[in-house]
N, CA, C and O atoms as a GROMACS GRO file, in nm:
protein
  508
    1UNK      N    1   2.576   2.632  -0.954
    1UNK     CA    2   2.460   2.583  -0.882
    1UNK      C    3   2.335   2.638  -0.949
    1UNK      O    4   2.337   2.755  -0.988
    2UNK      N    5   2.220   2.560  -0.968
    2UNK     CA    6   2.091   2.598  -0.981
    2UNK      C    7   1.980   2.585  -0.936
    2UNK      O    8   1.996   2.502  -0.846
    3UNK      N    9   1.906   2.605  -0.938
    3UNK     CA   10   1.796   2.549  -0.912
    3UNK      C   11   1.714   2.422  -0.971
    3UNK      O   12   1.737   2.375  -1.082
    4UNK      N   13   1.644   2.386  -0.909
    4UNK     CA   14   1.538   2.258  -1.017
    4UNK      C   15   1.456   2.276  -1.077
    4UNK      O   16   1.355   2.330  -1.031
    5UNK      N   17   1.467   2.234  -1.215
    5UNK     CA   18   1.439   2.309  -1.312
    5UNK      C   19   1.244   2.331  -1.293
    5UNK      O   20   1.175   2.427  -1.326
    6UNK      N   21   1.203   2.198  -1.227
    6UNK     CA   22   1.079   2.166  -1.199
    6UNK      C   23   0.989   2.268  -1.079
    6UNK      O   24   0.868   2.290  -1.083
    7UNK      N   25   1.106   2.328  -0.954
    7UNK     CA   26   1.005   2.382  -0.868
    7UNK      C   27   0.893   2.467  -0.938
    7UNK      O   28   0.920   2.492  -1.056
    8UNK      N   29   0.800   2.506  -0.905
    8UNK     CA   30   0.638   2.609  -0.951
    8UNK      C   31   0.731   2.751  -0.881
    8UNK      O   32   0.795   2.749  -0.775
    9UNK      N   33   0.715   2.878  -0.983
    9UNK     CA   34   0.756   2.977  -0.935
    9UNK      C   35   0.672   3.063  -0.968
    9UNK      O   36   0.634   3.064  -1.085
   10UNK      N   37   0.615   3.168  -0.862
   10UNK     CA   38   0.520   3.267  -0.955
   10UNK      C   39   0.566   3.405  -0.857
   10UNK      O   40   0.579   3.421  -0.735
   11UNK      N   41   0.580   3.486  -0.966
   11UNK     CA   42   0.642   3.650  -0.990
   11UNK      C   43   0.482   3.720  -0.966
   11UNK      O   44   0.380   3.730  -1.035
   12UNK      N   45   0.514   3.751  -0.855
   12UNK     CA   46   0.365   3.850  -0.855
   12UNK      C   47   0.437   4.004  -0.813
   12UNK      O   48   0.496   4.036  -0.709
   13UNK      N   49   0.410   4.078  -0.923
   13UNK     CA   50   0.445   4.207  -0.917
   13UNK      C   51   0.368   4.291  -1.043
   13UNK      O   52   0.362   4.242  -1.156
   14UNK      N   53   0.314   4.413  -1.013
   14UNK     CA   54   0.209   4.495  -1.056
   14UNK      C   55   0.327   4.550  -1.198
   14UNK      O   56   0.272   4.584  -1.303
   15UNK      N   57   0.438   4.554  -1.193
   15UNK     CA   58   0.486   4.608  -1.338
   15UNK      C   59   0.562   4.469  -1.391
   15UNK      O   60   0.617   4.371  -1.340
   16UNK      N   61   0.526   4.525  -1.544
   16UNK     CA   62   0.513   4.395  -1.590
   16UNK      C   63   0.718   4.406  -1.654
   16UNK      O   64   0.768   4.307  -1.708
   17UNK      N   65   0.771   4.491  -1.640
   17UNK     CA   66   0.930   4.505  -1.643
   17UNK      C   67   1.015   4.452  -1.574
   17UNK      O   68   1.118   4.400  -1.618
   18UNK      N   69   0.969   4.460  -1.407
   18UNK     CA   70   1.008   4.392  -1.300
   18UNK      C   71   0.973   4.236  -1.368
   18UNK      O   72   1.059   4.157  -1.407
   19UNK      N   73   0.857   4.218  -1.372
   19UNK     CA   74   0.774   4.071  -1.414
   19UNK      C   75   0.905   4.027  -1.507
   19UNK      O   76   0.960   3.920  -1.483
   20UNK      N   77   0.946   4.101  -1.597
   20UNK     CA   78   0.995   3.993  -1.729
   20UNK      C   79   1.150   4.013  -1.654
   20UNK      O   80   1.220   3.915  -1.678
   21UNK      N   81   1.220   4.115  -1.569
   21UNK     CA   82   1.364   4.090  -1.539
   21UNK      C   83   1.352   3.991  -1.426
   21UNK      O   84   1.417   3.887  -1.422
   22UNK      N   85   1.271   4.026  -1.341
   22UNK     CA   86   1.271   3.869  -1.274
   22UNK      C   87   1.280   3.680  -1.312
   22UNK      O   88   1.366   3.595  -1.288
   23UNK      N   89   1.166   3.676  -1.371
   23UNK     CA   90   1.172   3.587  -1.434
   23UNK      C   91   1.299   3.563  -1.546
   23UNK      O   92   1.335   3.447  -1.568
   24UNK      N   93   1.362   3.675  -1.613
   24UNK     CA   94   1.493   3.605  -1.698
   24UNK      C   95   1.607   3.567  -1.570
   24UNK      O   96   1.704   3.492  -1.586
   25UNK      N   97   1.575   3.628  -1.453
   25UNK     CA   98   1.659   3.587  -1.331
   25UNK      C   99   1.676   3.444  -1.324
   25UNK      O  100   1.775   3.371  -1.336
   26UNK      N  101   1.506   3.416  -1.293
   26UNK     CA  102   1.479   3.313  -1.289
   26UNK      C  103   1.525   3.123  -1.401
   26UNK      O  104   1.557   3.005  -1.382
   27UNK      N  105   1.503   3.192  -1.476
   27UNK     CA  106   1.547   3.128  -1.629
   27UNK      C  107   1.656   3.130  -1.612
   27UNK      O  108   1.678   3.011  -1.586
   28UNK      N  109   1.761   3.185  -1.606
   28UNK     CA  110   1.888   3.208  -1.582
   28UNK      C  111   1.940   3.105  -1.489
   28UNK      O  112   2.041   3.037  -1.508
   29UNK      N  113   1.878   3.101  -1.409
   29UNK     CA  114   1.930   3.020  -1.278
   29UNK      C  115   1.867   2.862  -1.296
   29UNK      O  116   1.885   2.787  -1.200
   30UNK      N  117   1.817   2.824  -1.377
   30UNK     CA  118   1.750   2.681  -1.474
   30UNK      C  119   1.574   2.652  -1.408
   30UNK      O  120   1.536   2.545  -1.361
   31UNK      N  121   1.524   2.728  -1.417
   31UNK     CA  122   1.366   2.742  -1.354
   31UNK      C  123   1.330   2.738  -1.496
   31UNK      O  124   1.395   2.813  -1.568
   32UNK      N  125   1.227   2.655  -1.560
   32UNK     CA  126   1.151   2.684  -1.631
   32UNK      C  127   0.958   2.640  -1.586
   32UNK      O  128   0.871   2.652  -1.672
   33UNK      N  129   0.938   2.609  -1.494
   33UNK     CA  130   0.799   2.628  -1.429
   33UNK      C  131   0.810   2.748  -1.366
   33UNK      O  132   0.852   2.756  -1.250
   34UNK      N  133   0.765   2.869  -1.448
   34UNK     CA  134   0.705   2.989  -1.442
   34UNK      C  135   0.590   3.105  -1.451
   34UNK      O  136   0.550   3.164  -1.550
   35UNK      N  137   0.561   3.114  -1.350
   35UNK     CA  138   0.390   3.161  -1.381
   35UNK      C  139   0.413   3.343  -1.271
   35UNK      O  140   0.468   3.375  -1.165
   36UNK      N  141   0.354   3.394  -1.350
   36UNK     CA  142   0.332   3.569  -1.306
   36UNK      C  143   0.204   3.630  -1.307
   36UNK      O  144   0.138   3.622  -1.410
   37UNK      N  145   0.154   3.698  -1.198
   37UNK     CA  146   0.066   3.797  -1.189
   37UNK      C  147   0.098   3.905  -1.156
   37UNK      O  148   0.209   3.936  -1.112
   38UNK      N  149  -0.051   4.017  -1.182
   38UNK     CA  150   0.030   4.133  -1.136
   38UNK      C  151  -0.073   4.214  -1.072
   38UNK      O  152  -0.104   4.329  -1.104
   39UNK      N  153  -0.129   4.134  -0.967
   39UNK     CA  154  -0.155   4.190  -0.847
   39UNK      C  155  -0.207   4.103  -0.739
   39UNK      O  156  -0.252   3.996  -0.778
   40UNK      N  157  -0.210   4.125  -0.617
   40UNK     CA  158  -0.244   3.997  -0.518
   40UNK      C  159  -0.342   3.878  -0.568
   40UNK      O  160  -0.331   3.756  -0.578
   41UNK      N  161  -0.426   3.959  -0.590
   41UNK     CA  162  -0.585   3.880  -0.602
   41UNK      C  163  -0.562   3.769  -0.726
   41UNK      O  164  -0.641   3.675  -0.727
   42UNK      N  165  -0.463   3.773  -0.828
   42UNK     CA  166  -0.446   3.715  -0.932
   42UNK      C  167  -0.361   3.638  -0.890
   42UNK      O  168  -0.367   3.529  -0.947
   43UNK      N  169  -0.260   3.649  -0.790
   43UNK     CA  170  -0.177   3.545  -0.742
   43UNK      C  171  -0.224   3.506  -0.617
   43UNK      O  172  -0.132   3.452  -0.556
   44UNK      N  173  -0.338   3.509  -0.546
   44UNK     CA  174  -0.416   3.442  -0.488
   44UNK      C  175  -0.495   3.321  -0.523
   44UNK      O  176  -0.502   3.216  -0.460
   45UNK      N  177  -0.560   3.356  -0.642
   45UNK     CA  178  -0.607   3.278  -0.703
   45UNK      C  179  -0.532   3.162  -0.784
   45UNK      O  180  -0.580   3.050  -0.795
   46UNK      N  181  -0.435   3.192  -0.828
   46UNK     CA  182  -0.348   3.085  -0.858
   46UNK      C  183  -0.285   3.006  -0.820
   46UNK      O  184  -0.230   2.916  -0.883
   47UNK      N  185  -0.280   3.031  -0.695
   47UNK     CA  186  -0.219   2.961  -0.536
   47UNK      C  187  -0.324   2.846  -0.503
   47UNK      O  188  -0.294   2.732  -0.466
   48UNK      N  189  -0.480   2.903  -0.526
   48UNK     CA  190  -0.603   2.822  -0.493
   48UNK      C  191  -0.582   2.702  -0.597
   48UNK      O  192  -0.611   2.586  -0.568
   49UNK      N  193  -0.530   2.741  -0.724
   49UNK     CA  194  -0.575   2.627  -0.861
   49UNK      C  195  -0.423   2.599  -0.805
   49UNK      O  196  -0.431   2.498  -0.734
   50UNK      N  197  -0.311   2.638  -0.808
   50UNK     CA  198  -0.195   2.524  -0.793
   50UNK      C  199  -0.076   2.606  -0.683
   50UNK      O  200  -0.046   2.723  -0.708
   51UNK      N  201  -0.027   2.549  -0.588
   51UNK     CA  202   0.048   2.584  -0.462
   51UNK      C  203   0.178   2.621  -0.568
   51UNK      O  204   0.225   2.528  -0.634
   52UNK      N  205   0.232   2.753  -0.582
   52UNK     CA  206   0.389   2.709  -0.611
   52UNK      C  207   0.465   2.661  -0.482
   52UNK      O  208   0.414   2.630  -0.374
   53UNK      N  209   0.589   2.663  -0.515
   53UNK     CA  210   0.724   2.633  -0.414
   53UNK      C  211   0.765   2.768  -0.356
   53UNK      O  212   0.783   2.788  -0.236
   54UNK      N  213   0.778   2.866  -0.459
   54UNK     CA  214   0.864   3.014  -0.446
   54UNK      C  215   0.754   3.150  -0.509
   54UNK      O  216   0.684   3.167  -0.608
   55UNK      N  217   0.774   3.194  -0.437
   55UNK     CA  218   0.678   3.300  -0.469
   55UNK      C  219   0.743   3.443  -0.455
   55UNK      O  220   0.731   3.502  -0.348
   56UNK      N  221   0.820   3.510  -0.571
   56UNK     CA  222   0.844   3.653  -0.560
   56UNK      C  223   0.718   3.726  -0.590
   56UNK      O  224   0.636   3.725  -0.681
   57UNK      N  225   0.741   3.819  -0.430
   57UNK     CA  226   0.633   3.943  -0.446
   57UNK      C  227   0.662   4.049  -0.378
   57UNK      O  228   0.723   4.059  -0.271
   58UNK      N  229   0.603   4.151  -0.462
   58UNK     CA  230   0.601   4.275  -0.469
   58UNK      C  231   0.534   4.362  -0.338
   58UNK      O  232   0.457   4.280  -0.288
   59UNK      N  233   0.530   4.434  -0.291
   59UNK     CA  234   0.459   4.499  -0.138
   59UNK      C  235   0.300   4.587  -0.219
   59UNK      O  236   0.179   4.566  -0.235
   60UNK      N  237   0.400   4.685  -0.250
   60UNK     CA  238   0.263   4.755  -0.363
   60UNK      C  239   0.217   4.728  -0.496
   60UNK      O  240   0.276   4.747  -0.603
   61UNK      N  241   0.107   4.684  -0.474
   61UNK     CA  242   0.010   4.631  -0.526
   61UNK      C  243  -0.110   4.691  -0.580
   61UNK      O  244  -0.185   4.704  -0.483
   62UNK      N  245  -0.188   4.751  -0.722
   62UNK     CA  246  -0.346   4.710  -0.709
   62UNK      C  247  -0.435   4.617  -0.647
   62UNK      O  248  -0.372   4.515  -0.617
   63UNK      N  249  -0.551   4.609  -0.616
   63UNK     CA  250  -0.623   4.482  -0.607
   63UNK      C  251  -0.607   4.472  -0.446
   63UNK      O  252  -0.683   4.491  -0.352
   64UNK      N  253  -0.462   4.429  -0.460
   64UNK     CA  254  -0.475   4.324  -0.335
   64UNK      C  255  -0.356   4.357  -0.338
   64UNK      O  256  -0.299   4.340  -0.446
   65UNK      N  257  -0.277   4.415  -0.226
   65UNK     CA  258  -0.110   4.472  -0.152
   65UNK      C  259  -0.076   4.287  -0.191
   65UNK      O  260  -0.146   4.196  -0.237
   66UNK      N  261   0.070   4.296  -0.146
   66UNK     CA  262   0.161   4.189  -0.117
   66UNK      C  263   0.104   4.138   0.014
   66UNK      O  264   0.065   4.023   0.031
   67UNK      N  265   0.103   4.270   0.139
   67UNK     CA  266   0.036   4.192   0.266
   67UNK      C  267  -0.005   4.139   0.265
   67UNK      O  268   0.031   4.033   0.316
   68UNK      N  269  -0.146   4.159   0.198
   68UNK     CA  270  -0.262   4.133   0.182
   68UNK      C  271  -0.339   4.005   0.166
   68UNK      O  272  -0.432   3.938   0.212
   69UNK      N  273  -0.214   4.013   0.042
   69UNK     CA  274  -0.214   3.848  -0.029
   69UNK      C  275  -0.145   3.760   0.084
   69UNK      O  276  -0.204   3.661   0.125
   70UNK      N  277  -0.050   3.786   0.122
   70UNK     CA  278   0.033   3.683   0.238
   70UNK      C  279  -0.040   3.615   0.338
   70UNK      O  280  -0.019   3.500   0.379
   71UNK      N  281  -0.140   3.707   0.381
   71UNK     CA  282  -0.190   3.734   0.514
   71UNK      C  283  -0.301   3.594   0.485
   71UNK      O  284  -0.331   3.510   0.570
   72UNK      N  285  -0.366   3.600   0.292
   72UNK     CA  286  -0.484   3.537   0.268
   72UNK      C  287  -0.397   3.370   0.237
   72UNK      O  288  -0.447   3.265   0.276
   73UNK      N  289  -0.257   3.376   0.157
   73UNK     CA  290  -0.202   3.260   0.144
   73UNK      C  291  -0.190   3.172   0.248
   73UNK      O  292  -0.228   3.055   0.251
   74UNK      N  293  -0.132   3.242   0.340
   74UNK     CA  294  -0.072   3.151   0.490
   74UNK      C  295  -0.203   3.083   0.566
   74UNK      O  296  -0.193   2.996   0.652
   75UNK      N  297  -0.332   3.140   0.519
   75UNK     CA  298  -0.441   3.071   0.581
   75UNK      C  299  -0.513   2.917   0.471
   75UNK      O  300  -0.541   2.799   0.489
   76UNK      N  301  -0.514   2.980   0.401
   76UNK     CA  302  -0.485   2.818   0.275
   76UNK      C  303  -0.459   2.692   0.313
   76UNK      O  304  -0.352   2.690   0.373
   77UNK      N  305  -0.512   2.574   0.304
   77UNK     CA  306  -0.438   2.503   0.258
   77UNK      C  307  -0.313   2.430   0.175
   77UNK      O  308  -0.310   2.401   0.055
   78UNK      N  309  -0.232   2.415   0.255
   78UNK     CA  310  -0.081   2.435   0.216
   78UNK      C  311  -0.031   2.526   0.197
   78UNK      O  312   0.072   2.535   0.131
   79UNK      N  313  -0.118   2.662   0.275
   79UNK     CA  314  -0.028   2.767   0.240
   79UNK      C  315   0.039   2.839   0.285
   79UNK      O  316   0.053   2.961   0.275
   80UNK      N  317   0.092   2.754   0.348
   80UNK     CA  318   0.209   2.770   0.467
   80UNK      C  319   0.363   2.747   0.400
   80UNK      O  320   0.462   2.815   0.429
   81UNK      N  321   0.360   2.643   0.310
   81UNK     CA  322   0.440   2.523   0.201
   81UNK      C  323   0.525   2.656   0.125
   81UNK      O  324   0.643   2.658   0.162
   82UNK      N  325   0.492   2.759   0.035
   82UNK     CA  326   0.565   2.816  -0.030
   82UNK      C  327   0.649   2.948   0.050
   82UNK      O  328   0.620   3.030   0.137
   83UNK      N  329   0.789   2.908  -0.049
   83UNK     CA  330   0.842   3.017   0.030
   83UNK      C  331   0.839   3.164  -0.031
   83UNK      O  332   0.840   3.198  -0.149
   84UNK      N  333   0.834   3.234   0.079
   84UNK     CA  334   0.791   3.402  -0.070
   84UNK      C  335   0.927   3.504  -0.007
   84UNK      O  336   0.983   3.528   0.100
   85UNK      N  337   0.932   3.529  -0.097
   85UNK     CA  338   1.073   3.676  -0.079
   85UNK      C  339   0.978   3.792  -0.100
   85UNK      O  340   0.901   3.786  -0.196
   86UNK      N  341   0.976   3.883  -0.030
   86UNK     CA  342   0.892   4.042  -0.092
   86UNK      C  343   1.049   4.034  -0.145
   86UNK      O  344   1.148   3.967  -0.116
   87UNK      N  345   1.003   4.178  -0.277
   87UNK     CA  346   1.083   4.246  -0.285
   87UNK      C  347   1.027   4.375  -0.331
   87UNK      O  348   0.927   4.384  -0.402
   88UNK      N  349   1.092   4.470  -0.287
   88UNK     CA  350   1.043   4.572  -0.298
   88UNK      C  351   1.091   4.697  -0.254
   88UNK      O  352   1.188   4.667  -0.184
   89UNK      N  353   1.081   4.821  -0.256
   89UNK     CA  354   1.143   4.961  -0.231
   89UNK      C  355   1.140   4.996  -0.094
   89UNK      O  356   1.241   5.046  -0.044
   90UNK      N  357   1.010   4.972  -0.008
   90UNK     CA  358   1.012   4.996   0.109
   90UNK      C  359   1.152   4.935   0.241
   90UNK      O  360   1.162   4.815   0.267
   91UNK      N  361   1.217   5.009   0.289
   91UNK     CA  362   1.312   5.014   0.329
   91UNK      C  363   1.249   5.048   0.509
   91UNK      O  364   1.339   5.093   0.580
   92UNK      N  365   1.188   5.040   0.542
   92UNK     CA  366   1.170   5.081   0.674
   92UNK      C  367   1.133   4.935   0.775
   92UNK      O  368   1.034   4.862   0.765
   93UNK      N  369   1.230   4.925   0.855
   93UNK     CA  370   1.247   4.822   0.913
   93UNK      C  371   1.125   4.762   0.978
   93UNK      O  372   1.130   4.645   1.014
   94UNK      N  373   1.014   4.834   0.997
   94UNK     CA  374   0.911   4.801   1.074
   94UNK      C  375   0.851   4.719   0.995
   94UNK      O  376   0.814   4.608   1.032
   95UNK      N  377   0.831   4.775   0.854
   95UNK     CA  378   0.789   4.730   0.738
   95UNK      C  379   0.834   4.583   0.685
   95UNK      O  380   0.762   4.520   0.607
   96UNK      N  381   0.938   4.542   0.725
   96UNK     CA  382   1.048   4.412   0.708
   96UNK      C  383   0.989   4.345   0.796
   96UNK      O  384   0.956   4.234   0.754
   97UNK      N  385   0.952   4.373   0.936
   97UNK     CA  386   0.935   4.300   1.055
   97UNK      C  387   0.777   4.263   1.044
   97UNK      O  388   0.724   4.164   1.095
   98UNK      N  389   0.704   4.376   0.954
   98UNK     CA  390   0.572   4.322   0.939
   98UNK      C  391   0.551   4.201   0.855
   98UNK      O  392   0.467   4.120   0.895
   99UNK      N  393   0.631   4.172   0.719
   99UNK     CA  394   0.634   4.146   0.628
   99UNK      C  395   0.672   3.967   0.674
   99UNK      O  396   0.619   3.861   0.641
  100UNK      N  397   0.796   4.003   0.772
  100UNK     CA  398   0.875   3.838   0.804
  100UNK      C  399   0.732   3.758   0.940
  100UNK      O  400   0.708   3.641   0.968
  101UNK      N  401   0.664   3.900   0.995
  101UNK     CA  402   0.635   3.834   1.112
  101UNK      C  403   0.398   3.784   1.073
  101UNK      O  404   0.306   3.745   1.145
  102UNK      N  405   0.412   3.822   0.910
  102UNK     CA  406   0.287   3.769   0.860
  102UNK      C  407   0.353   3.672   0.799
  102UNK      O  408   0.258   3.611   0.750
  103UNK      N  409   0.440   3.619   0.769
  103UNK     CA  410   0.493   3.492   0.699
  103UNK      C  411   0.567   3.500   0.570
  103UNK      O  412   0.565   3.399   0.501
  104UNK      N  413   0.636   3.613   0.524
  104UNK     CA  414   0.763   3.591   0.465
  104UNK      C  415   0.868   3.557   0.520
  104UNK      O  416   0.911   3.594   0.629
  105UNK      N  417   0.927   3.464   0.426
  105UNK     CA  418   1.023   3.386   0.487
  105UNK      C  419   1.166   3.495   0.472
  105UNK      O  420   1.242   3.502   0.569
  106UNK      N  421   1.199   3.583   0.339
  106UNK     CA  422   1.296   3.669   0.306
  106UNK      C  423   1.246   3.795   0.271
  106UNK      O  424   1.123   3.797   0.279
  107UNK      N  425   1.287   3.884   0.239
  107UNK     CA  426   1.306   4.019   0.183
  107UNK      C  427   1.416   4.052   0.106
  107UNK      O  428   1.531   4.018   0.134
  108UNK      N  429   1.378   4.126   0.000
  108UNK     CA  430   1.515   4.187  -0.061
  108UNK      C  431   1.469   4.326  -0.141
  108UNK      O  432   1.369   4.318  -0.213
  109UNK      N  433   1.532   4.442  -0.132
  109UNK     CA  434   1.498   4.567  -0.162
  109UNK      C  435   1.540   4.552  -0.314
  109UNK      O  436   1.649   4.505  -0.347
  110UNK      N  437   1.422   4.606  -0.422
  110UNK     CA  438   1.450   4.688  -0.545
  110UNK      C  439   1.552   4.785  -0.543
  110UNK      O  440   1.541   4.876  -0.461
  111UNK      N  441   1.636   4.783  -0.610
  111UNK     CA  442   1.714   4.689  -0.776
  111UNK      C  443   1.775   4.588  -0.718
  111UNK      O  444   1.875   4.603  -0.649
  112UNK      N  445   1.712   4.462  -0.744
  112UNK     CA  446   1.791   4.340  -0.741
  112UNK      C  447   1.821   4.319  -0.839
  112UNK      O  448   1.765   4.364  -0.939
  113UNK      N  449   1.938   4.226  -0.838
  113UNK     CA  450   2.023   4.139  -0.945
  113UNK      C  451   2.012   3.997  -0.877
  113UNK      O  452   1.954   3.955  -0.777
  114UNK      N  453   2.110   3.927  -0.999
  114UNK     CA  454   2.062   3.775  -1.014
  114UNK      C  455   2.164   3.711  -0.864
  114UNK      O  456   2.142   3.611  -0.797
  115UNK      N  457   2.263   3.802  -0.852
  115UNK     CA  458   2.372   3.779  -0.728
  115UNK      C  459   2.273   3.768  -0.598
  115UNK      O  460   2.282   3.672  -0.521
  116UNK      N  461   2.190   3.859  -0.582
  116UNK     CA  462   2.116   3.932  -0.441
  116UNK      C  463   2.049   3.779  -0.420
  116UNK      O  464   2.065   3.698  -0.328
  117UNK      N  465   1.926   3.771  -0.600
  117UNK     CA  466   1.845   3.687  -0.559
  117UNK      C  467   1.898   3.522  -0.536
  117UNK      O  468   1.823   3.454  -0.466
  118UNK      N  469   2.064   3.434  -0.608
  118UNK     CA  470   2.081   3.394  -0.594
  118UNK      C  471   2.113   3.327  -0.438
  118UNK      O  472   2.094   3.216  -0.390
  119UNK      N  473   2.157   3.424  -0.399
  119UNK     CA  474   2.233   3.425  -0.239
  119UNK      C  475   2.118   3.412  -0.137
  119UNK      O  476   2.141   3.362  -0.027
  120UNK      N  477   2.003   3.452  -0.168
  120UNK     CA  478   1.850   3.454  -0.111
  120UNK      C  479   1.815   3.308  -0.091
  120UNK      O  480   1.774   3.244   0.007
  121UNK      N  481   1.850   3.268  -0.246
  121UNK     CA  482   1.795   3.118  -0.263
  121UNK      C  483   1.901   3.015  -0.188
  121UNK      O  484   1.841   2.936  -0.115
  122UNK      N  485   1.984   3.005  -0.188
  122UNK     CA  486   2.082   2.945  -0.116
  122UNK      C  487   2.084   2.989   0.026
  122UNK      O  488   2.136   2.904   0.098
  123UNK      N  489   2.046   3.087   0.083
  123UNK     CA  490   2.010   3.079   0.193
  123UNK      C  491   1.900   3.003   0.235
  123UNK      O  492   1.918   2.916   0.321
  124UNK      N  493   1.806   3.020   0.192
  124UNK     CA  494   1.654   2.908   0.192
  124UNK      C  495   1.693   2.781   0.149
  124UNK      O  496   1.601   2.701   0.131
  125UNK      N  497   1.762   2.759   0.136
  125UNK     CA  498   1.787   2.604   0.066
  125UNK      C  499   1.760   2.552  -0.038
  125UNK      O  500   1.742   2.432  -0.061
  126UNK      N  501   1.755   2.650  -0.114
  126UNK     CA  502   1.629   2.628  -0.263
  126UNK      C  503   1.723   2.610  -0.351
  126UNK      O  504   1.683   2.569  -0.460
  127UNK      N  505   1.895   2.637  -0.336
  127UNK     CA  506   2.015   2.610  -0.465
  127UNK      C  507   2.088   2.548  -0.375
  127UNK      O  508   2.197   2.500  -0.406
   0.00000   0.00000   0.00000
């Protein structure tokens, strides 16, 4: 199973290591519309010039947190439309509940693999 090769995907995460293992995730799984920033405000803005579909992001952030950015997407036009996974280290459930109840649709804790994020996507309906 894959994905389409066409959905808009953008990797917003402040290290750019995460940035490139994600995205070979991504590639991997047949995505080649791929776009990355690496901090809210840069994937805010890119949301303004073009809506992706999927949006992996990161919690801590320069600039602009993951919240931050969520909080500014979901008020957008169409920016309700993409679905975003945090992912990230923070492990404290309150933190999950903040995260799902400003408008992430998933979560998944750092070190992911391509298994975690596959099973993510197939839950969302996205494979």
């Amino acid at each position: 199973m894959a994905l389409d090769p066409s959905i808009h995907c953008l990797i917003v995460d402040d290290s750019k290591v995460v940035r490139k293992f994600t995205r070979r995730i991504f590639e991997n799984l047949g995505c080649t519309n791929l776009h990355e920033a690496e901090d809210g405000q840069q994937a805010l803005d890119h949301c303004k010039a073009t809506m992706p579909k999927l949006i992996m992001l990161d919690w801590h952030m320069p600039v602009m947190t993951g919240l931050e950015f969520l909080k500014e997407l979901r008020v957008l036009a169409n920016g309700n439309d993409p679905v975003v996974i945090f992912c990230t280290t923070e492990n404290d459930f309150s933190n999950i509940g903040e995260a799902i109840a400003t408008g992430a649709n998933e979560y998944v804790f750092k070190p992911f693999d391509d298994a975690i994020i596959t099973g993510k996507l197939e839950q969302l309906g996205l494979m």
